[in-house]
N, C-alpha and C positions, 0 to 999 in steps of 0.2 A: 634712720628708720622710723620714726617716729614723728615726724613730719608729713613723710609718705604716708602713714598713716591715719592721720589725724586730717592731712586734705581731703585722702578720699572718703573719708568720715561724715565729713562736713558736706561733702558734695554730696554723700547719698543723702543726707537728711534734706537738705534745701532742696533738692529734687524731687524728696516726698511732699513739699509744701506745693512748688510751683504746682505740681501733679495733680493735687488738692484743688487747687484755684481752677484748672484745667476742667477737672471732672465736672464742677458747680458750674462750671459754664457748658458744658455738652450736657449734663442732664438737664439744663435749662431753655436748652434749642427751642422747646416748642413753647414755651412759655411765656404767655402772652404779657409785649411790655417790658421784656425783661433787657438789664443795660448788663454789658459784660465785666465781670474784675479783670484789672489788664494784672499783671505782676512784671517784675524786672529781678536784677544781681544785682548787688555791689559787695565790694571791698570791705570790710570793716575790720583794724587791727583789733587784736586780741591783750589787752593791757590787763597787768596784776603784776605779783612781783616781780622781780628784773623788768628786761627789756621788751617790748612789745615784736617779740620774734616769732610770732603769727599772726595768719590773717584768715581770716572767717570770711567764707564767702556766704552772703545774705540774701535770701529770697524774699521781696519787700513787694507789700502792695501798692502799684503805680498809679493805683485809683480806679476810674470807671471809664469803659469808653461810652460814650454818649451818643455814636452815630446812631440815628434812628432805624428802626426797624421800619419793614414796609404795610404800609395797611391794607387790610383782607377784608375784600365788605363780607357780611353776615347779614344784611335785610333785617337784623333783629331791633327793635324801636330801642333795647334796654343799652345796646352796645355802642360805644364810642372809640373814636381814636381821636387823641392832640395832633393839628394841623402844624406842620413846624414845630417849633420849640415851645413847651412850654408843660406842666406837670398839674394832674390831680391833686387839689387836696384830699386827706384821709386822715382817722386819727388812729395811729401807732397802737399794739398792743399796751404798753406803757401809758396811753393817754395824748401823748405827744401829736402835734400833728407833724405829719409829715407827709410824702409827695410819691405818685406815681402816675406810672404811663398804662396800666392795666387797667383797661376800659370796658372791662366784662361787668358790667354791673347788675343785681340782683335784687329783689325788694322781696325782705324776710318776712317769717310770718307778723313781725313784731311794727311790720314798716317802715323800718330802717331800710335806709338806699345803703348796699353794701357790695364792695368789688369780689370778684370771685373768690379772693382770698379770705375774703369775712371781713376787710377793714372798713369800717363805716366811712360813707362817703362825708365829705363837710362843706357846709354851705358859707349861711353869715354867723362864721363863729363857733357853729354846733355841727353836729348831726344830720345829717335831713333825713324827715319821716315823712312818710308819703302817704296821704288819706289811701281808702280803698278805693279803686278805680277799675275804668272799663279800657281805655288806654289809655299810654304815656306817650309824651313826647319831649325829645330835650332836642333845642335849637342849639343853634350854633355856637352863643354865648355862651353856655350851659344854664340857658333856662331850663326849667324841668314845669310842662304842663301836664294836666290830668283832664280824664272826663270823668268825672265823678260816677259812681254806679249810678242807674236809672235818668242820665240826665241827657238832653238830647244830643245829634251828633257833632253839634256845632259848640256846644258848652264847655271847650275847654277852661280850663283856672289854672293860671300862673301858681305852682307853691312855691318853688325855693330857685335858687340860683348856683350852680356847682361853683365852689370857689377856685379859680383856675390862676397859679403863680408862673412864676419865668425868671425864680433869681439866677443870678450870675451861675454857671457852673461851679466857676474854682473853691464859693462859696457853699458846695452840697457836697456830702458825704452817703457813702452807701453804710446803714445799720447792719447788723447781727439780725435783724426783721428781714431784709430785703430791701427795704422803702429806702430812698432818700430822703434824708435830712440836713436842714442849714447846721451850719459851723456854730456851736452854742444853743441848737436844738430851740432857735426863738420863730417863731410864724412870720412865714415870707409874706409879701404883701401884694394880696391880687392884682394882678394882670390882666384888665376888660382888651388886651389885642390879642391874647389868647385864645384861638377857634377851635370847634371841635365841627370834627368831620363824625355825623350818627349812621347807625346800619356799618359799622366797619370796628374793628380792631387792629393794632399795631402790634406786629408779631415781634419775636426778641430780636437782637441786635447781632446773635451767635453765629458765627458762619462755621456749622456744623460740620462739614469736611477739614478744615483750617483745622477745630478742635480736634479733631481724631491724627490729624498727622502730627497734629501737637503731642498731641499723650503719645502716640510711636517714639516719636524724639526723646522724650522726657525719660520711656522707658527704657532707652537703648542708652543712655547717660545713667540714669543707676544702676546699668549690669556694668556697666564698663567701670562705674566708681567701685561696686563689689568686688568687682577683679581685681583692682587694683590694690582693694585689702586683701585679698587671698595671697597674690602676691607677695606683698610685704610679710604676709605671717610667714611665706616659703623663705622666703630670703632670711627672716629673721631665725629660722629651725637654723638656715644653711649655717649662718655665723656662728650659733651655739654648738653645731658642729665641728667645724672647724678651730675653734676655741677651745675644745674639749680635744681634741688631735693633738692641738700643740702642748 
């Protein structure tokens, strides 16, 4: 009896987890640049004293999937999307730099270049602040030119260079921020064959129907693990019954 009950135990709880992982990725459908958490089961015995006479089944994170989102032009000069593989520098609330595909970019009152999400953009090293200007442009490379206010229409100036990486995947990990980060949280090292397509964004990777039948699923496995305690409580009245008979 207690077996019975302790599987379907386990099962509703890791099906509250996968469920979790699930929901973060359907509420992130529209979110631009966004890479999905995949998750997976496994097996894992349960060891302490005696014998290891159960097993915990585990709802474990399988990492990110990585397949690109599609890009959506937007005409806007400020917006980009990474052509192929390859990530935004940014630096982390933490300080840390780290990488994204969210190419909505903003220029604050302060003149910071910063992604929709607030994470400042990085260029060589730092930050990029961007003088006051009449407009901007960023090439392909991630140059980032200006026309300065009052200066003719042909004056642009070169300021900064978006710093554009492409380490290995198996090498990045997704933060508690969102962002990706290298293994050991050290700055990856630019990538000049990284291109950036401007006037577009790269929408998330979510395949928002997928998601929704997914959480059906998920639902209908912790009413069934529910039951299966209600059950075992039934069966377990039946035996103190019948123990009390005899």
């Amino acid at each position: 009896m207690d077996k019975l009950l302790y599987v379907a135990m386990n099962g509703a709880s890791e099906t509250m987890k996968a469920q979790a992982v699930n929901s973060q990725n359907l509420a992130n459908a529209s979110t631009t640049g966004f890479r999905a958490d995949l998750e997976s089961y496994a097996s894992t015995p349960v060891y302490g004293p005696g014998h290891a006479s159960r097993v915990y089944g585990v709802a474990e994170g399988k990492g990110v999937d990585f397949t690109p989102g599609s890009a959506i032009g937007t005409g806007r000069d400020l917006d980009i999307a990474v052509n192929g593989k390859g990530w935004i520098a940014v630096q982390a609330p933490d300080g840390t730099e780290a990488y994204t595909r969210a190419g909505d970019l903003q220029v604050d009152s302060l003149g910071l270049l910063r992604t929709g999400a607030g994470h400042p953009v990085i260029g060589s090293g730092s930050p990029i602040a961007i003088p006051p200007f009449e407009k901007i442009k960023i090439a392909a490379d991630g140059t980032i030119s200006v026309k300065p206010l009052g200066q003719a229409s042909n004056a642009f100036q070169v300021v900064e260079r978006i710093k554009l990486v492409n380490p290995p995947e198996s090498e990045m990990m997704k933060g508690s921020d969102s962002l990706m980060h290298m293994a050991g949280y050290q700055p990856a090292v630019a990538d000049t064959t990284v291109s950036l397509q401007t006037g577009a964004l790269e929408s998330s990777n979510v395949n928002g129907i997928e998601a929704m039948v997914n959480m059906i699923q998920l639902a209908r496995h912790y009413e069934m693990q529910v039951k299966i305690m209600a059950n075992a409580e039934e069966n377990d009245k039946a035996s103190s019954s019948l123990m009390r008979m005899g």
